[in-house]
Residue frames as qw, qx, qy, qz and C-alpha x, y, z in Angstrom:
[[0.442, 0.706, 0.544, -0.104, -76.46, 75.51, 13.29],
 [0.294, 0.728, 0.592, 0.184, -76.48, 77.33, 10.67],
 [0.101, -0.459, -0.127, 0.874, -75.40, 81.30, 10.48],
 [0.309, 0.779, 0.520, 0.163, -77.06, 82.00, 6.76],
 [0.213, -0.719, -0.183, 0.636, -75.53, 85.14, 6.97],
 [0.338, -0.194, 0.521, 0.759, -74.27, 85.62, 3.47],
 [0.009, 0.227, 0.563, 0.795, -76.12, 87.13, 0.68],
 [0.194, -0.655, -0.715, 0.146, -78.97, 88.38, 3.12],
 [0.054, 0.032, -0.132, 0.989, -78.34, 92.27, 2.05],
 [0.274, -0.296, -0.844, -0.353, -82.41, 92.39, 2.45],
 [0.562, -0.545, -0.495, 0.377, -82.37, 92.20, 5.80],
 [0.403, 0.019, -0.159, 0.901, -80.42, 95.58, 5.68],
 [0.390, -0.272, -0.279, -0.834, -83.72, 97.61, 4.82],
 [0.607, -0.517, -0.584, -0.151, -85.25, 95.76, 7.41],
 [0.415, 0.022, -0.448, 0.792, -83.24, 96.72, 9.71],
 [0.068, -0.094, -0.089, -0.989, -84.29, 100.40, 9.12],
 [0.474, -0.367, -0.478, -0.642, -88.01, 99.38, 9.02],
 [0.599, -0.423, -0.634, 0.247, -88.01, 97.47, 12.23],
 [0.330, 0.087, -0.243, 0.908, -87.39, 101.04, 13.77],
 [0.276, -0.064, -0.087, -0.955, -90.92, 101.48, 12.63],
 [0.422, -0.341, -0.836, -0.081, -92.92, 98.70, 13.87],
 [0.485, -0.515, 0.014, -0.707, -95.42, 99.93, 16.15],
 [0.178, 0.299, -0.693, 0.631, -95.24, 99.22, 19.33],
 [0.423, -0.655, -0.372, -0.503, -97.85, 97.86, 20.60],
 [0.394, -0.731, 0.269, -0.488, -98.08, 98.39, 24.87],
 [0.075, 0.270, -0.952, 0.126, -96.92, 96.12, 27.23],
 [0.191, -0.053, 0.927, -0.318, -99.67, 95.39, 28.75],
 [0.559, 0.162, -0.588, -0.561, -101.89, 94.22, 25.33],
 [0.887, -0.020, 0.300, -0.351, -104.25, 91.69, 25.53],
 [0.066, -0.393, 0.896, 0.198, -102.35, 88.37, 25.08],
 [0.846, 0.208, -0.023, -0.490, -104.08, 85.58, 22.77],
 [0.404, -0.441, 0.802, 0.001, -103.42, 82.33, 22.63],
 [0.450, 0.364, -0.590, -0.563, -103.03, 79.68, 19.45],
 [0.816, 0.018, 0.526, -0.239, -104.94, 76.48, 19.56],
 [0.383, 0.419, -0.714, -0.410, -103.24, 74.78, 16.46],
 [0.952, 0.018, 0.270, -0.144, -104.27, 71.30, 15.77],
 [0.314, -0.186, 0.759, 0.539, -103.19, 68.74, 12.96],
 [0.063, 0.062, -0.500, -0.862, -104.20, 68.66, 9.68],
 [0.181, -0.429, -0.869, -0.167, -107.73, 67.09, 10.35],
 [0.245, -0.450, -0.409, 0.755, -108.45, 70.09, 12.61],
 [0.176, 0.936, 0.199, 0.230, -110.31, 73.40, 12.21],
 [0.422, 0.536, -0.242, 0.691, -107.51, 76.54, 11.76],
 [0.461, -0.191, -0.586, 0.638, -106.52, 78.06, 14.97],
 [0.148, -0.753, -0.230, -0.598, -108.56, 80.85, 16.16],
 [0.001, -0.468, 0.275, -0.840, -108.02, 83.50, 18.99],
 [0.404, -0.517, -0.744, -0.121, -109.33, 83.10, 22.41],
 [0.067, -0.981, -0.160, -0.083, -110.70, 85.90, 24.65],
 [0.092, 0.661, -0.420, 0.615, -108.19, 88.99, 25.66],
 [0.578, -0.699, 0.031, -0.420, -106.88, 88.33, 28.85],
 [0.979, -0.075, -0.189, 0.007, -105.60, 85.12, 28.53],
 [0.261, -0.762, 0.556, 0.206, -101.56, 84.60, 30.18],
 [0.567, 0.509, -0.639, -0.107, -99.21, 82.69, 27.47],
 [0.896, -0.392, 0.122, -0.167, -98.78, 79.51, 29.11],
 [0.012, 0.824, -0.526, -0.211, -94.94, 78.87, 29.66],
 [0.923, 0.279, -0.256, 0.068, -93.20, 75.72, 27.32],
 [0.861, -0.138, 0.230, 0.432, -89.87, 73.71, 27.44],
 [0.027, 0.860, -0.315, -0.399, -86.80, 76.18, 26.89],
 [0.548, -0.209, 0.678, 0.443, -84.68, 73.47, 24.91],
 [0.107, 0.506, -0.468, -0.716, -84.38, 73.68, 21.75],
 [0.750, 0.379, 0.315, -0.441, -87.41, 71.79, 19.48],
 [0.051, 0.343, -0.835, -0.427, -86.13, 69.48, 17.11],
 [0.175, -0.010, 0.982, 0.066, -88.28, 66.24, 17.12],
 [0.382, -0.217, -0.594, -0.674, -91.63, 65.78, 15.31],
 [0.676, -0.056, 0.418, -0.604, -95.38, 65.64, 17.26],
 [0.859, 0.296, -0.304, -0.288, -95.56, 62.60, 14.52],
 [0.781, -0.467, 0.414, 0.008, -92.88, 61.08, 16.07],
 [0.581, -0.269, 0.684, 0.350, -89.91, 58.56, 14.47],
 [0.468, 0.223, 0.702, 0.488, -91.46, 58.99, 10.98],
 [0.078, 0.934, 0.312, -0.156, -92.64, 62.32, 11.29],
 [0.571, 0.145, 0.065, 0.805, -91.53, 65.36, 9.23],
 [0.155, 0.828, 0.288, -0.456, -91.80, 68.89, 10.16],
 [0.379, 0.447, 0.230, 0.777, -91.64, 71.81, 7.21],
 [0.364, -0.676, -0.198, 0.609, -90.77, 74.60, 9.01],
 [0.376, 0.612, 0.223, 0.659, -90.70, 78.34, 6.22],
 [0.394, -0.510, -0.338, 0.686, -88.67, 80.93, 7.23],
 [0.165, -0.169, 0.057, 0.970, -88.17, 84.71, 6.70],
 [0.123, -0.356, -0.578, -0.724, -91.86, 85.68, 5.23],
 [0.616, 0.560, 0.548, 0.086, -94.72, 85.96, 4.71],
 [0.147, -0.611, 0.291, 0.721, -94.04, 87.44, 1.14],
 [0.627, 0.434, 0.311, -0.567, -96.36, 88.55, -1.24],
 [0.538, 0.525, -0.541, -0.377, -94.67, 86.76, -4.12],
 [0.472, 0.303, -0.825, -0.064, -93.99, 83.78, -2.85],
 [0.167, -0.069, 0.833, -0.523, -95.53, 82.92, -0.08],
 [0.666, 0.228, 0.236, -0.670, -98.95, 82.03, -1.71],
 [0.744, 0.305, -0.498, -0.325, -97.19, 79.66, -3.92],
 [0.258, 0.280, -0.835, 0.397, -95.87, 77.90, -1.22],
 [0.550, 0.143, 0.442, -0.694, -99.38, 77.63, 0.34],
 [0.764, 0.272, 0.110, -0.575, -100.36, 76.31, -2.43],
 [0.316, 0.573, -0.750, 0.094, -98.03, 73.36, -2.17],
 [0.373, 0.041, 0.755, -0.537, -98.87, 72.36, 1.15],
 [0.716, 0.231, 0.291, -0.592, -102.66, 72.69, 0.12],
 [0.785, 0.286, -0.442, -0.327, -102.13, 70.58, -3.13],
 [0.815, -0.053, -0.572, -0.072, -100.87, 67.58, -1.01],
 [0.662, -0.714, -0.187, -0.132, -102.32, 68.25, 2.49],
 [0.703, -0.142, -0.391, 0.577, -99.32, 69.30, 4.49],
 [0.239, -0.946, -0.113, -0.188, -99.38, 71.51, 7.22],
 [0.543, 0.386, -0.379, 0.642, -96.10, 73.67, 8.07],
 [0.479, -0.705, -0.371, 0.369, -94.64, 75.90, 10.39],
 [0.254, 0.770, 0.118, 0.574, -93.93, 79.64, 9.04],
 [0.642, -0.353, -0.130, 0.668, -91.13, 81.37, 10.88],
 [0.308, 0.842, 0.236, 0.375, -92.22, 85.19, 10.30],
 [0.240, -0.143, -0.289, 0.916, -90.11, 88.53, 10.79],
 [0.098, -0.706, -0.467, 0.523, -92.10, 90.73, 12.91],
 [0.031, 0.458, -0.279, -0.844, -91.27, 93.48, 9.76],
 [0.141, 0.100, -0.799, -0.576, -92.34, 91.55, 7.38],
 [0.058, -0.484, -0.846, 0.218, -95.78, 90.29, 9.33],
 [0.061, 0.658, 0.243, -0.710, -96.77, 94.08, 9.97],
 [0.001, -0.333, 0.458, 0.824, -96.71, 94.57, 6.08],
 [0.399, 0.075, -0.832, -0.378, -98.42, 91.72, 5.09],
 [0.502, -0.019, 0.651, -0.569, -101.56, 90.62, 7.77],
 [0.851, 0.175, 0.025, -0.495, -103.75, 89.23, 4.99],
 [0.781, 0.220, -0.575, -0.101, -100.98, 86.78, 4.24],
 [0.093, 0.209, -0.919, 0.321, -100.34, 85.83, 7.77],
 [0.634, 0.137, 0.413, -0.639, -104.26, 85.69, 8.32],
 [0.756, 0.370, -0.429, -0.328, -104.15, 83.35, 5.17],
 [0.475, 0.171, -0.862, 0.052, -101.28, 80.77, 6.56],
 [0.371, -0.055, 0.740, -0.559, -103.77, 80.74, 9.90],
 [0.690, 0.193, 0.070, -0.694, -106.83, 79.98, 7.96],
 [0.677, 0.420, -0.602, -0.049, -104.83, 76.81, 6.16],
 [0.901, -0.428, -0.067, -0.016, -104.32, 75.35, 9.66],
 [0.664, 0.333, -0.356, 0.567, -100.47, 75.98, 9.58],
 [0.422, -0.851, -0.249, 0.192, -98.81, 77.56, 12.90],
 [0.373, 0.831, -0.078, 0.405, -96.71, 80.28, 13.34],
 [0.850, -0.288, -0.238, 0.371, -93.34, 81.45, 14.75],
 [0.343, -0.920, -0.040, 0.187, -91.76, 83.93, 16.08],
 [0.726, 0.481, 0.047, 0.489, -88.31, 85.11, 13.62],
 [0.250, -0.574, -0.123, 0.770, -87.74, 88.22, 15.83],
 [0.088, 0.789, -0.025, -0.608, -87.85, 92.01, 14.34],
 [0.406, 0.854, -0.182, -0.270, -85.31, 92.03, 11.91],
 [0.830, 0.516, -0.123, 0.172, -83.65, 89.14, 10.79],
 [0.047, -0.859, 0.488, -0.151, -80.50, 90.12, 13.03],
 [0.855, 0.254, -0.440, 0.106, -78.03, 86.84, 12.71],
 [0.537, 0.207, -0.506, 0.643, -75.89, 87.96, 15.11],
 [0.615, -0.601, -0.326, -0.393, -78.47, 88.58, 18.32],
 [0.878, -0.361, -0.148, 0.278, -76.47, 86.20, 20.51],
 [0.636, -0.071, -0.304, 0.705, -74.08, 89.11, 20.99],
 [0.080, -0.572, -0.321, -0.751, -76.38, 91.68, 21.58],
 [0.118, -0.212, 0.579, -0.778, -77.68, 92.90, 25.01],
 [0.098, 0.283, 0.914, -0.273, -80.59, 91.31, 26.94],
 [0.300, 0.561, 0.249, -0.730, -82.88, 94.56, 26.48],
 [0.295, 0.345, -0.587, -0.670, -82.05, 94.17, 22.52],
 [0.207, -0.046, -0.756, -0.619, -83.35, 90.80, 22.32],
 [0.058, 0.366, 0.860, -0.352, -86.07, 91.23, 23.98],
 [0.277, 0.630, -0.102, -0.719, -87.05, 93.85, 21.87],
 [0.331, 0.278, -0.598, -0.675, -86.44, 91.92, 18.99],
 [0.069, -0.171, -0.982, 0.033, -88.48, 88.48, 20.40],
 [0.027, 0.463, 0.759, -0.457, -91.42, 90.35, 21.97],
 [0.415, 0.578, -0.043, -0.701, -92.13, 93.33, 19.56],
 [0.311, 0.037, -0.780, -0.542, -92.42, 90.30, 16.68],
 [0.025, 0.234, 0.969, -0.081, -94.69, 88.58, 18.86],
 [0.117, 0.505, 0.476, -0.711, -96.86, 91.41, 19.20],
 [0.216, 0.478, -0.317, -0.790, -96.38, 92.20, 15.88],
 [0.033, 0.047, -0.997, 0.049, -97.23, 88.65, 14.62],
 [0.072, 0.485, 0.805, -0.333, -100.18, 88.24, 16.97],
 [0.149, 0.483, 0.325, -0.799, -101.70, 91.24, 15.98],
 [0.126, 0.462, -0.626, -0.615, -101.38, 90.24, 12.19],
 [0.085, -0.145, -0.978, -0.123, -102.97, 86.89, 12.64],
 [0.529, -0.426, -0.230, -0.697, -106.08, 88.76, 14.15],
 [0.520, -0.606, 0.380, -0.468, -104.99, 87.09, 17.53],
 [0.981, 0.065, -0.160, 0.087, -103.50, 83.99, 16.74],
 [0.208, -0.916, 0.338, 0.058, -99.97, 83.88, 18.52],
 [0.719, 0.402, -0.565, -0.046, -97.04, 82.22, 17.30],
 [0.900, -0.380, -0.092, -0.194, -96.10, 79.16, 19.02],
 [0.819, -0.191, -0.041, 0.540, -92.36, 78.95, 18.49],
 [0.002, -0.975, 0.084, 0.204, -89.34, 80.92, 18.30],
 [0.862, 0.248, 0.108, 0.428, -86.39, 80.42, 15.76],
 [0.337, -0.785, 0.108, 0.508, -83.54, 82.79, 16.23],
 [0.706, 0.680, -0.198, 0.006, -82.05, 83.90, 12.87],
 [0.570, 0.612, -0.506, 0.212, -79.42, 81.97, 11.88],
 [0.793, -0.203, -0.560, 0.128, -79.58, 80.14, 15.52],
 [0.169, 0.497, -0.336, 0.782, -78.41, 82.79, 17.57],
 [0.583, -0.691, -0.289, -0.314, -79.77, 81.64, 20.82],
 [0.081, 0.393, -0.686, 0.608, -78.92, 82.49, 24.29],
 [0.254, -0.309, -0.817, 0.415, -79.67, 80.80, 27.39],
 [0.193, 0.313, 0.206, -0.907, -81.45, 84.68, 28.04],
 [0.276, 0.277, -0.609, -0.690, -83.34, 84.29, 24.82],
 [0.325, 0.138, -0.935, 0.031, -84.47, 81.12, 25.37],
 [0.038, 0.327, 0.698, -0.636, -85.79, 81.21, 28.65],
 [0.269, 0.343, 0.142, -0.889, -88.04, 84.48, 27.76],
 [0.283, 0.074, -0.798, -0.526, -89.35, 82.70, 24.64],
 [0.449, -0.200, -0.862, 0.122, -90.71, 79.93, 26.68],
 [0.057, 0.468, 0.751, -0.462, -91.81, 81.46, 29.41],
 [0.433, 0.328, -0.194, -0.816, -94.16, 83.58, 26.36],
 [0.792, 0.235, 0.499, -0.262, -95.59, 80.19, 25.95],
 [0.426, 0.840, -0.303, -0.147, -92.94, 79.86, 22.49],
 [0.932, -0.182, 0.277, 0.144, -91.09, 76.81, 22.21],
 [0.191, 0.732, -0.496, -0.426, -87.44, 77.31, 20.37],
 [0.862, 0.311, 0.325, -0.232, -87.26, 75.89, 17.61],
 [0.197, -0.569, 0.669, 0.435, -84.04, 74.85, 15.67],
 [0.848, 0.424, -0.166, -0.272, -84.16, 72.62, 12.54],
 [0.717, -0.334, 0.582, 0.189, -82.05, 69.25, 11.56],
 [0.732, 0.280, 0.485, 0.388, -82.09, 69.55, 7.82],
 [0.337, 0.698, -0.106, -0.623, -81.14, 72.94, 5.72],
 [0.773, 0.187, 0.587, 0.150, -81.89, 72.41, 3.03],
 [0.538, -0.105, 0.487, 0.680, -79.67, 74.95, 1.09],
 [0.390, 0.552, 0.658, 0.333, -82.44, 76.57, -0.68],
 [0.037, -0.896, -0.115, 0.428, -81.38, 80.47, 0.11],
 [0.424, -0.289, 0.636, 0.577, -78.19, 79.70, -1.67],
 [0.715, 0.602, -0.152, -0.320, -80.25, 79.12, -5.18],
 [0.421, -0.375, 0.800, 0.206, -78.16, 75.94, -5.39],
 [0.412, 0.231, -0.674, -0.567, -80.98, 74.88, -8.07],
 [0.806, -0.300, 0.210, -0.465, -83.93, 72.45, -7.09],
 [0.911, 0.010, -0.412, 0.023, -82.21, 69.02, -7.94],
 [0.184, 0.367, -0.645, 0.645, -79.50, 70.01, -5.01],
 [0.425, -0.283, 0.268, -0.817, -82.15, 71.25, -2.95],
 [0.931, -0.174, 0.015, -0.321, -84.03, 67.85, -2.89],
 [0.706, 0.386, -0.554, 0.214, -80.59, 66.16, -3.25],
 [0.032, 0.532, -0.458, 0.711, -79.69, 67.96, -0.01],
 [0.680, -0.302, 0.105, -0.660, -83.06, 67.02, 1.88],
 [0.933, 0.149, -0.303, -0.121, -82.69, 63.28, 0.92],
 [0.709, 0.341, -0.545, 0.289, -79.38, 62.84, 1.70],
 [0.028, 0.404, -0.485, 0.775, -79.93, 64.79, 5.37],
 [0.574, -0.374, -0.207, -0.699, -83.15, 63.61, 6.67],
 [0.729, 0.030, -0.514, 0.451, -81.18, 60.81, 8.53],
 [0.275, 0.231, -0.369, 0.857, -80.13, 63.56, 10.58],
 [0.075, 0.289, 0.773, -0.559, -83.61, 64.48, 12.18],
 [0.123, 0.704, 0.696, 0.070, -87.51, 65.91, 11.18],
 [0.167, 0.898, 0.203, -0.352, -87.11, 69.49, 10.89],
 [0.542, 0.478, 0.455, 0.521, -86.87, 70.65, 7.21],
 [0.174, -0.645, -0.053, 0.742, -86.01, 74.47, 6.78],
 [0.548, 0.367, 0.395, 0.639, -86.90, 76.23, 3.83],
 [0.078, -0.394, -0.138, 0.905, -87.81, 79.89, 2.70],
 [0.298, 0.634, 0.666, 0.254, -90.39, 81.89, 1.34],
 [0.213, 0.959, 0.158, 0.103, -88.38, 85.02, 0.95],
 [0.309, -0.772, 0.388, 0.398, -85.44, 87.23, 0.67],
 [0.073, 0.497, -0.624, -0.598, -85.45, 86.49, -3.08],
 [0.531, 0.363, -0.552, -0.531, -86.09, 84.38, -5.75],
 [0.348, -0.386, 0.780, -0.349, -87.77, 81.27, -4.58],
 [0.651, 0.450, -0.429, -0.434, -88.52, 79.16, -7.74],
 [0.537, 0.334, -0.771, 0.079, -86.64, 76.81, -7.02],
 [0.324, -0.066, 0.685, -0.649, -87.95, 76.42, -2.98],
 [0.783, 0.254, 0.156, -0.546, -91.78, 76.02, -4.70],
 [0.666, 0.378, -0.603, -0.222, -90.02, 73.26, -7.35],
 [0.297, 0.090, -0.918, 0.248, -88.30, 71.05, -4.68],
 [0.502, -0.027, 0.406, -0.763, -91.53, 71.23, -2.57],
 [0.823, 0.221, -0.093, -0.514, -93.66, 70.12, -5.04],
 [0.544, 0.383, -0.745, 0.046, -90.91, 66.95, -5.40],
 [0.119, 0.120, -0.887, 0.429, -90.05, 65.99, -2.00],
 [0.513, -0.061, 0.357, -0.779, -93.55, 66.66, -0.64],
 [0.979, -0.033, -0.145, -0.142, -95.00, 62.87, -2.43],
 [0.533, 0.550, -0.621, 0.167, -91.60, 61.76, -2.72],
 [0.170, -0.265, 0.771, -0.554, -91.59, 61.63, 1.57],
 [0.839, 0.005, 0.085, -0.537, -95.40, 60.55, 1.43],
 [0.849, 0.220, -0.399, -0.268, -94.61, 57.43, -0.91],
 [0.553, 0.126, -0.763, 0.311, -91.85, 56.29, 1.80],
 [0.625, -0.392, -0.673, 0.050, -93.71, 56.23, 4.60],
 [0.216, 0.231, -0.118, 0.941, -93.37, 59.83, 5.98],
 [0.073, -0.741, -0.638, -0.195, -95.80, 62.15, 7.80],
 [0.241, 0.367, -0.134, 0.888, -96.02, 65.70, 8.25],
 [0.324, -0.764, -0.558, 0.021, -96.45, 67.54, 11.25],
 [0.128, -0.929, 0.076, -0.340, -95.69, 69.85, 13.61],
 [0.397, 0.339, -0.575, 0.630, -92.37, 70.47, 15.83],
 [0.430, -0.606, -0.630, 0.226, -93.20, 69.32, 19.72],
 [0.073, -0.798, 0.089, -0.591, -94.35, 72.09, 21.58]]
């Protein structure tokens, strides 16, 4: 997969912030996300108490739609510039993603992760801070960085928890992994990038999608860490473009 590491000086200032994420206790009341599909009502919280029910550690490629299913999967947000236009993508021709937040970037922003619950989209677990290189960190680190996003996260959604976990830039470990899952958090990896941190320009960006989708059902894109014009342009393309050949969007198996 993937490392993304380049042009992600962003992340530096996250760093620093993630220092300040509140903490919430360990032993917080754990909620638990009932996503549907798009025909559903949004996911909503269910009492304190509940235990995360543990998932499959492997790594989530394939679509709940199956063989003609596609997931969109937005990472690094929510973010107040750009994530609402990307909402309003989806919403203009019914597709429901999967939003890959950092745990910094949730705590800033609750009304816009309480927004992508309310839209029926689920949510995922990005860790703290955006730290590419994880997978050579100690056990205590990421667990710090997996479990203080979730908390952060949940607490953001008003009790909605997120359902996967994407490591930045793929950095999983067997360690990593495991814990995820057994937080009821499927990992989640992707089969298409589709280039669009780069600012390659949107005819790439759908050029990119097209020419990869062969390859498998999860679509990566981004709704932050810059300028993302060109993310909301190839959306608005590929999103009939897949429809008219015989596509559906869903969700990555849990």
């Amino acid at each position: 997969m993937a490392r993304h590491g380049g042009g992600r000086g962003w992340y530096g200032k996250l760093v620093g912030a993630a220092l300040g994420v509140t903490v919430l206790a360990t032993g917080a009341s754990v909620w638990t996300a009932q996503a549907g599909d798009a025909s559903e009502a949004p996911p909503k919280a269910t009492a304190p108490g509940s235990e995360a029910k543990p998932v499959d550690a492997t790594i989530a490629h394939a679509s709940e739609k199956g063989k003609r299913g596609v997931n969109i999967t937005i990472d690094d947000g929510p973010d107040p510039r750009w994530t609402p236009e990307v909402l309003a993508v989806l919403r203009e021709y019914g597709v429901k993603a999967t939003f890959c937040m950092v745990g910094t970037q949730a705590q800033a922003h609750p009304d816009l992760v309480k927004e992508v619950v309310a839209a029926g989209h689920r949510l995922c677990d990005h860790s703290v801070s955006h730290n590419t290189g994880m997978d050579k960190q100690s056990q205590s680190y990421q667990s710090q960085q997996i479990l203080d996003a979730e908390r952060a996260i949940t607490k953001a959604s008003g009790g909605v928890r997120p359902m996967y976990y994407r490591a930045p830039g793929g950095a999983f470990t067997p360690y990593s992994r495991k814990l995820a899952a057994s937080r009821g958090m499927r990992p989640l990896g992707w089969n298409v990038d589709s280039k669009d941190f780069e600012r390659p320009g949107t005819d790439a960006i759908v050029a990119t999608v097209e020419r990869e989708l062969p390859n498998g059902p999860t679509l990566l894109f981004h709704d932050a860490g810059g300028d993302r014009t060109q993310t909301v342009q190839a959306l608005r393309r590929l999103l009939p473009e897949l429809k008219e050949k015989g596509y559906s969007f869903g969700f990555p198996v849990h």
